[in-house]
N, C-alpha and C positions, 0 to 999 in steps of 0.2 A: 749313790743316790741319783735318780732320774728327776730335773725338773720339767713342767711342762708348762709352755703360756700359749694361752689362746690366745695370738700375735694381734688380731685383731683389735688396733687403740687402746691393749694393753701396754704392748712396749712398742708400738709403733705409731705414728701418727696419721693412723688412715682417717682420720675426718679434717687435717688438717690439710693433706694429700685431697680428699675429694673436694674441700672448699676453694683448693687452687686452680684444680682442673676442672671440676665439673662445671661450672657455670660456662665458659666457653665452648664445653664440646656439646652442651644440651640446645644451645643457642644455634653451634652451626648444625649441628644434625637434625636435630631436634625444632628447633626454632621457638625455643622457649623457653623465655626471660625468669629465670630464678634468684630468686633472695635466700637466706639462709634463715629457716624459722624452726628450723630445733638443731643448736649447736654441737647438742646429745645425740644426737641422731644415732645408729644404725648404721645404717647405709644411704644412699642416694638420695631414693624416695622419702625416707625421713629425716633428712638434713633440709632438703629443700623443698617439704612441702609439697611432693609431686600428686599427693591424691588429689587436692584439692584444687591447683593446677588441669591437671585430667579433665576434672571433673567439669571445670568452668571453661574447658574446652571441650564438653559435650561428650567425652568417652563415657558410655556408659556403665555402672556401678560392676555392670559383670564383667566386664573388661579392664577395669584397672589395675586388680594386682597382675594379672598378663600385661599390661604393657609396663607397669612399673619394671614387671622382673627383664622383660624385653630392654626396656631402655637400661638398669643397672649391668645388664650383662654385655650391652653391647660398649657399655664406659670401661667395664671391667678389662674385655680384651683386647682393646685399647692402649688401657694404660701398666694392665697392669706388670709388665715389666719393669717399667718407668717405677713404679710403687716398690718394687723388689729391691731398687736401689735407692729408696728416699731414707731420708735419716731416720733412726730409732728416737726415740723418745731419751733425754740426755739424762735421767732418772734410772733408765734402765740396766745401763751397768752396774750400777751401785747394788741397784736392788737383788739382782743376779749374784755378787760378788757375798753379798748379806744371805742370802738362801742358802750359796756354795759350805759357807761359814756352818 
């Protein structure tokens, strides 16, 4: 039997990972102060809000999901080694050892 997880803040804690790092690397590179307004989020752009951000800093409509994806991927190669070795989700073995079953 093959199992497969879409690792993505299924069994790993990639929003918990971007809520640590992102706000400091958006700040130095970026120079822009973010809050976390959807804990659900996604990715980047929808954990903190970056349309809207964007947008009240003047980028225009046609240009946002280009710089969103621009800023998410420049956090991405960055960190994401760093991510490769963050903890799993402490749920996850369990759930694996239950599927294996």
């Amino acid at each position: 039997m093959n199992i497969v997880f879409d690792i993505d803040d299924t069994i790993t804690n990639e929003t918990e990972f971007m809520i640590k790092y992102a706000p400091k690397f958006l700040k130095k590179k970026y120079n822009l102060d973010v809050k976390i307004t959807n804990p659900n989020g996604y990715n980047v752009g929808e954990v903190f809000g970056l349309k809207e951000i964007l947008i009240n800093n003047g980028i225009s409509q046609g240009k946002i999901e280009q710089e969103i994806k621009k800023i998410t991927d420049s956090f991405w190669n960055k960190y994401f080694v760093k991510y490769m070795f963050y903890p799993i989700k402490k749920e996850a073995k369990e759930t694996i050892n239950e599927l294996k079953k």
